[in-house]
C-alpha positions in Angstrom: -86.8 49.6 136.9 -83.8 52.0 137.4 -82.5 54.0 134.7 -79.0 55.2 134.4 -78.3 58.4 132.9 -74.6 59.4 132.3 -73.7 55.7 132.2 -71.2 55.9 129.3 -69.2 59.1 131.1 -68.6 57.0 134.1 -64.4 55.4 134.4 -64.4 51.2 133.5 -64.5 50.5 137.3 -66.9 53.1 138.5 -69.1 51.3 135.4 -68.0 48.1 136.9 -69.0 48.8 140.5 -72.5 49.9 139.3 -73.1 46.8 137.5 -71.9 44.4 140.4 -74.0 46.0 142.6 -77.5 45.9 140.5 -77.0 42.7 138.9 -74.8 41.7 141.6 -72.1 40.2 140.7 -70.0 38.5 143.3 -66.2 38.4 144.2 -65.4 36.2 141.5 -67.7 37.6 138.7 -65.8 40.8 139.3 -62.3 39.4 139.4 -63.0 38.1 135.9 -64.0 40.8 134.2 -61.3 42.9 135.8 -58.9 40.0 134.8 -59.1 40.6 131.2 -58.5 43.9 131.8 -55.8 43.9 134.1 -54.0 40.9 131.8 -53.7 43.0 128.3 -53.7 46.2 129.8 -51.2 47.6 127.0 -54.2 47.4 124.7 -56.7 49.5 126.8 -56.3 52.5 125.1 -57.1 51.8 121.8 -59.4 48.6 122.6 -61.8 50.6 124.4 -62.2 53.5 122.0 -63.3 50.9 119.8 -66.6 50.5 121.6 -69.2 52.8 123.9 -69.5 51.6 127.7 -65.9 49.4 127.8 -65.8 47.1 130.9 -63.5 44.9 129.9 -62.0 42.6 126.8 -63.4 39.5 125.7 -60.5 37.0 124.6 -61.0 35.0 121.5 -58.1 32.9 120.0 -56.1 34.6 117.2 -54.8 31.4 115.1 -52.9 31.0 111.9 -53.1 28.8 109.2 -50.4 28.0 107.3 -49.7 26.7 103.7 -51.5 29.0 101.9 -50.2 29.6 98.4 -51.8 32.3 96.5 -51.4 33.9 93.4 -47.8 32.0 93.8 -46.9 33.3 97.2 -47.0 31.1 100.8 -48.9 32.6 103.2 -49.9 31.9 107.1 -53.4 33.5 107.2 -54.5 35.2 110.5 -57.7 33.7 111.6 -59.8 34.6 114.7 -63.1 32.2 115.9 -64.5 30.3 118.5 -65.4 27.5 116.6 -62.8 24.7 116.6 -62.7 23.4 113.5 -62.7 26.6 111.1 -58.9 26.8 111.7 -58.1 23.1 111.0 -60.4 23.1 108.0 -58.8 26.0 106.4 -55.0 24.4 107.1 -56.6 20.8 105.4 -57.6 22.5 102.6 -54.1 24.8 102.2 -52.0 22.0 102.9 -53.4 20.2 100.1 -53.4 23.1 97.5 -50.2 24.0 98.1 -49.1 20.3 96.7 -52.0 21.1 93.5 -51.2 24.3 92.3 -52.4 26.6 95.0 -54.9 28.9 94.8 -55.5 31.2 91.8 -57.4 35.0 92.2 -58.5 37.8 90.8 -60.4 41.0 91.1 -63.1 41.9 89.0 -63.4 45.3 90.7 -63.6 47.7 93.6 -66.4 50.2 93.4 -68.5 50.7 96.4 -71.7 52.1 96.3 -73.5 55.4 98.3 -77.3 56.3 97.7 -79.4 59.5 98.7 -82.8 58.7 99.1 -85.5 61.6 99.2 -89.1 62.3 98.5 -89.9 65.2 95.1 -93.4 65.1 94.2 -92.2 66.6 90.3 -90.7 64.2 87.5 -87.6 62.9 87.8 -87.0 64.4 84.0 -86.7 67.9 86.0 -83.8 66.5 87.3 -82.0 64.7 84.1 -82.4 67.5 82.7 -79.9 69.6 84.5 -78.5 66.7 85.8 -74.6 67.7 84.9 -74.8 70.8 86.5 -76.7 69.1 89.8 -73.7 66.5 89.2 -71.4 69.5 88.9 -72.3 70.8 92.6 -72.7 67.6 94.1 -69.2 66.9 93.4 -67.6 70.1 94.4 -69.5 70.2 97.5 -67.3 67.2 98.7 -64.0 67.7 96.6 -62.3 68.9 100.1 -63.4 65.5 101.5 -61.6 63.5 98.9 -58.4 65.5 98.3 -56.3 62.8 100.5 -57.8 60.2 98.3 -57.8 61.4 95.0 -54.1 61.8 95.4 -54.3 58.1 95.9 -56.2 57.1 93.0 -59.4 57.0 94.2 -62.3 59.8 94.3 -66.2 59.4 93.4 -66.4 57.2 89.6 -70.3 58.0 88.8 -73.1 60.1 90.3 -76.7 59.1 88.3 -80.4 59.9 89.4 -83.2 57.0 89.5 -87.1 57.5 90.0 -88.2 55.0 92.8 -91.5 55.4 92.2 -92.3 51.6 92.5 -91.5 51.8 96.2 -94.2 54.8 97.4 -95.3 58.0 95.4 -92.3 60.6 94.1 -89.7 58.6 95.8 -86.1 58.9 94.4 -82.4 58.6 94.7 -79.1 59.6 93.8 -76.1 57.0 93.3 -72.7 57.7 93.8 -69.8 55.3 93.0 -66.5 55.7 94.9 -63.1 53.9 94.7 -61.7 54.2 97.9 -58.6 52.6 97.4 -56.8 50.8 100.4 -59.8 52.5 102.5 -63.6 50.7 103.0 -64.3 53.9 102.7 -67.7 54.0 105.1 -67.3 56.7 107.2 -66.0 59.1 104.7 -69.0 58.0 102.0 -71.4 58.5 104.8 -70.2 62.2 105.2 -69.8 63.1 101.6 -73.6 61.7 101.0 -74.7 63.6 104.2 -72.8 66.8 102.7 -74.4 66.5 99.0 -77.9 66.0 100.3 -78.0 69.6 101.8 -76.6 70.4 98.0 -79.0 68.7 96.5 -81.9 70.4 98.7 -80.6 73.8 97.6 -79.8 73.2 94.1 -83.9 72.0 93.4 -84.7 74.1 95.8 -82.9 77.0 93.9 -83.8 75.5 90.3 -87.5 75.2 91.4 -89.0 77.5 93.8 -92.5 77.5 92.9 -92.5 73.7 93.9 -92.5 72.0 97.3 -88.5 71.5 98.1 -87.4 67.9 98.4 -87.0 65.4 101.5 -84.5 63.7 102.7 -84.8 60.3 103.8 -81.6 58.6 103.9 -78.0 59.2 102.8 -75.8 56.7 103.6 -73.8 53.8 101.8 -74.7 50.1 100.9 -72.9 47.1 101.9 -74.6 45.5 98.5 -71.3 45.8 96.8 -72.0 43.5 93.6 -68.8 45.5 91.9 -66.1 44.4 94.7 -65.7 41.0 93.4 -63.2 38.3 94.0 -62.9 35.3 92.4 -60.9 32.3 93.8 -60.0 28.9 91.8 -58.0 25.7 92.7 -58.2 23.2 89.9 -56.2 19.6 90.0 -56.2 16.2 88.1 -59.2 14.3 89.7 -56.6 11.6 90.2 -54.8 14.1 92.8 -57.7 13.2 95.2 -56.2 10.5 95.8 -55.3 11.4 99.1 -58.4 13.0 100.4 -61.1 10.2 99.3 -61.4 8.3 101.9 -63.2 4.6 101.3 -64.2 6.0 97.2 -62.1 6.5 94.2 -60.9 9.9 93.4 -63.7 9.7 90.6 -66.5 8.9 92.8 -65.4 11.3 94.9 -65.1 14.5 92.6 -68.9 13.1 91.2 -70.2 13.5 94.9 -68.3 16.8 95.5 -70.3 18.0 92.3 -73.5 16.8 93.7 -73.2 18.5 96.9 -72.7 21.4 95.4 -75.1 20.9 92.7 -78.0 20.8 95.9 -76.2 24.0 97.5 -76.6 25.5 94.2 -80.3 24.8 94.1 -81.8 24.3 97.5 -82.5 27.4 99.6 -81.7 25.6 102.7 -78.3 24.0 101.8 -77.4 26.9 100.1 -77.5 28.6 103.6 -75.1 26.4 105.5 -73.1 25.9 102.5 -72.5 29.3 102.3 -72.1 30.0 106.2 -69.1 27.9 105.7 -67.4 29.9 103.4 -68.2 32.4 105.7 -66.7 30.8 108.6 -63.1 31.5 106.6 -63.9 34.5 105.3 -65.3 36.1 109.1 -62.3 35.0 110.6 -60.1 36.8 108.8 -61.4 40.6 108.6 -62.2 40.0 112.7 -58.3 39.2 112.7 -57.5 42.5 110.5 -60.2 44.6 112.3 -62.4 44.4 109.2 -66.0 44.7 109.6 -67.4 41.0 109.1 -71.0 41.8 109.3 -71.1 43.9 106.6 -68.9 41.5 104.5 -71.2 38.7 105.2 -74.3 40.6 104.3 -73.1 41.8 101.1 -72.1 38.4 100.3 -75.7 36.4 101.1 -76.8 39.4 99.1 -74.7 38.7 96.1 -75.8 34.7 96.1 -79.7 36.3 95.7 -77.8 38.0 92.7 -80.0 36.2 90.0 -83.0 36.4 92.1 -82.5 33.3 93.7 -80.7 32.5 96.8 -77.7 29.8 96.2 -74.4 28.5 96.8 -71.0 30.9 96.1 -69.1 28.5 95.0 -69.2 26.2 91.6 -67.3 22.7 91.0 -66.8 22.4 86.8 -65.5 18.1 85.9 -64.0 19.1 82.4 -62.5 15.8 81.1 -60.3 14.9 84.2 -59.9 18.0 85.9 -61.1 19.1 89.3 -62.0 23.0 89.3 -63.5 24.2 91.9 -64.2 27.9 92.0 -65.7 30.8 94.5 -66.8 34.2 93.4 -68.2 37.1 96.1 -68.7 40.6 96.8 -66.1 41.5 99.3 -65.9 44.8 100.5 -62.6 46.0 103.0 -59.8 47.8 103.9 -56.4 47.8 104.8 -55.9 51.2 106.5 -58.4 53.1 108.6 -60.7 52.7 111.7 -60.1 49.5 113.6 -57.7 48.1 111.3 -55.4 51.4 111.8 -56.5 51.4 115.7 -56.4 48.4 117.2 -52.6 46.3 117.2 -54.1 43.0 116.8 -55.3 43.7 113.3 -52.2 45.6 112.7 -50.1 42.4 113.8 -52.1 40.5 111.2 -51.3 42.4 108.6 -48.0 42.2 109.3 -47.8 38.4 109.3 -49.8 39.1 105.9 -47.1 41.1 104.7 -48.9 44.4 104.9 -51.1 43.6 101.9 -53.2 46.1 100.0 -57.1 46.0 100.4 -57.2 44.6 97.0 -54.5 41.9 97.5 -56.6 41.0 101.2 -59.6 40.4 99.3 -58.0 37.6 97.5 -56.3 36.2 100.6 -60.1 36.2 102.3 -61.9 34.8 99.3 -58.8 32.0 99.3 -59.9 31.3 103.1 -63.4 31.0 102.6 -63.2 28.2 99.4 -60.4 26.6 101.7 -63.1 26.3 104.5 -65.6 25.2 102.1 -63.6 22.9 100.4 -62.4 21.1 104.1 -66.4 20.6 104.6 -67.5 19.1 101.5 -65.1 16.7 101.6 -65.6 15.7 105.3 -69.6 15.7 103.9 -69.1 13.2 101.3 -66.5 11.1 102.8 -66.2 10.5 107.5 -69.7 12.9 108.0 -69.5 16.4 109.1 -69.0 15.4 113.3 -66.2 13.0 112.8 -63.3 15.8 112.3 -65.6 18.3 114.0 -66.4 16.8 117.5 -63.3 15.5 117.8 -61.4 19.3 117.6 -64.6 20.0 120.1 -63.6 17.3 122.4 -61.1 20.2 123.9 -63.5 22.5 124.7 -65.4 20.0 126.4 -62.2 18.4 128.3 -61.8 22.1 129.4 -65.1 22.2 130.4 -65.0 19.3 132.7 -61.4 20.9 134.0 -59.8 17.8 132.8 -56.1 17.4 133.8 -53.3 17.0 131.4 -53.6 12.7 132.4 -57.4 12.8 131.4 -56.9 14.5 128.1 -54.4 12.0 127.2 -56.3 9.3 128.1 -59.8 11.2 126.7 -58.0 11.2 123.4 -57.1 7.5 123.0 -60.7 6.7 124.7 -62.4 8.7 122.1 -60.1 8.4 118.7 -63.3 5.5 117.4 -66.2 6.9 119.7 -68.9 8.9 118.8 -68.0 11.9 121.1 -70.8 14.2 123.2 -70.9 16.5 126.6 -72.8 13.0 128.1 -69.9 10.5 127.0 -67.2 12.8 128.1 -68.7 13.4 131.1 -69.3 9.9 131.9 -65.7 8.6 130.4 -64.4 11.3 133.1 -66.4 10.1 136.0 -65.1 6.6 135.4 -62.0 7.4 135.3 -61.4 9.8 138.2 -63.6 7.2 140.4 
């Protein structure tokens, strides 16, 4: 086995060159990858800052979905997947909100959350005690980090001390609370923690001399953020579902809706894939604003373990003869910074958002996700889950098979009452082009 040293100083094609040769790659391999260079070349610059050893761009689609009324206003919402469906699922479920009311939110707060772990063998009353002073220092230490955002409204909320004991012998930690505004915030938490651990080394260490100094372990922020909450509601008469039902009533169908969620609610593994689909609306929007979806989405399968059990984010209340269906999650972002300042993509979705502040994007996301949900339920309880879905995917696999512009046609009408697979496309094709 080789190993490369000074890889990540090397130029995009010397990079290139290396890796053709050891994996190899042939002529066509390398055409590729230096296609989706060459093709969006404007957006080198800022694209490949955004990651180490940049080779090249991988293309996903950036979509909209329009018909999105929130809060009173119409909205097309920036969406970026792979999957197929995700797009159409959200537009179903706009399309027919925007004809019930729309979709209401709210946000129950903002406060994101940095901890300072470290090991002191003494009691944690040694540090309560002096505890406004420590808090004192620990604040000044980082005031020249926050001026910019403290003009804006934002700044550290809360600094409090907590024995950890229950996790090993004289563990503890410090929280700190920050508003950050139109920010997430991660990079400048992580350097203010980093900052007020050396402060709070030397203050015990200063304050207690005769005892062995503290340890630090970790200083960093959490993406549990159970105090950036969003809550999203669409509510109609169950006699709107008229046009959504399918084969049932609009009663039978709001009673099934309710028992699907009622078994996301309490089984583990429903709860999963019910909640993945909320996510599925929710990821593609912060990838299309150059948010960071992974911490999003573990914050969030945090939050529906809130209660110490894992379950479904969203609720369904039948209150006489009204449909309410509601979502409520942690949702952690921001509207300026990192990629979302750096890359023009995310800026371009903003735009089309109408430059929306963080808190104002957290309602649009948390709109997306109960749109997506709402779109799979229904196809659940009414055509099955693969109807709508496989035949969006029949595209993908029509492109697969390098079907012409004819075939697709003709795939189309073929496939509008078939069950549709890789195998029957690929035999449908065969037929047809023999």
């Amino acid at each position: 086995m080789r190993i490369l040293s000074g890889f990540s100083k090397l130029g995009r094609t010397e990079k290139l060159e290396i890796i053709k040769k050891l994996i190899p790659l042939n002529d066509g391999d390398y055409k590729l990858l230096s296609l989706f260079h060459e093709n969006i070349s404007d957006l080198d610059g800022p694209v490949m800052d955004l990651s180490e050893n940049y080779i090249s761009n991988f293309v996903l689609p950036f979509s909209v979905a329009p018909n999105f009324l929130i809060n009173g206003r119409t909205y097309f919402v920036p969406m970026v997947t792979e999957e197929s469906s995700v797009v159409a699922a959200a537009s179903y479920a706009a399309k027919f909100w925007a004809k019930n009311g729309g979709f209401h939110t709210s946000i129950e707060g903002t406060v994101k959350q940095g901890q300072i772990w470290f090991t002191w063998k003494e009691d944690i009353k040694l540090i309560i005690k002096d505890f406004e002073l420590l808090k004192e220092k620990l604040s000044s230490s980082v005031k020249h980090f926050l001026e910019n955002m403290e003009k804006r409204g934002g700044g550290i909320r809360d600094i409090k001390p907590a024995d950890e004991g229950y996790i090993f012998k004289g563990c503890k930690s410090i929280y700190v609370d920050f508003e950050t505004i139109d920010s997430m915030g991660a990079n400048l938490i992580n350097t203010c923690l980093e900052t007020m651990s050396k402060e709070l080394v030397a203050f015990l260490t200063g304050r207690f001399p005769v005892v062995e100094p503290p340890e630090i372990i970790v200083a960093v922020l959490t993406n549990y953020t159970p105090r950036c909450l969003t809550e999203c509601t669409v509510e109609c008469e169950i006699n709107s579902l008229e046009s959504i039902s399918g084969s049932i009533t609009p009663r039978q169908f709001a009673v099934k809706f309710e028992k699907a969620v009622s078994i996301a609610e309490n089984d583990l593994s429903r709860a999963v894939t019910h909640n993945k689909g909320i996510f599925n609306g929710i990821d593609a929007v912060l990838i299309a604003t150059g948010n960071d979806f992974r911490a999003v989405e573990a914050g969030g399968h945090a939050f529906a373990a809130i209660d110490g059990k894992y379950g479904s984010l969203s609720h369904i209340e039948l209150k006489k003869n009204k449909f309410i269906f509601r979502l409520r999650v942690s949702i952690a972002l921001g509207t300026v910074g990192g990629a979302v300042s750096v890359h023009p993509m995310a800026g371009m979705a903003l735009k089309i958002l109408h430059m929306p502040t963080a808190t104002e994007l957290m309602q649009i996301v948390s709109a997306t996700g109960l749109a997506c949900n709402f779109s799979a339920l229904t196809s659940l309880i009414t055509g099955g889950i693969q109807k709508g879905h496989m035949k969006l995917h029949l595209s993908n696999i029509l492109t697969y098979y390098h079907a012409t512009e004819d075939e697709r046609a003709k795939a189309a009408q073929f496939f509008s009452n078939k069950k549709i697979t890789f195998s029957t496309v690929s035999a449908y094709l065969d037929s047809i082009r023999e």
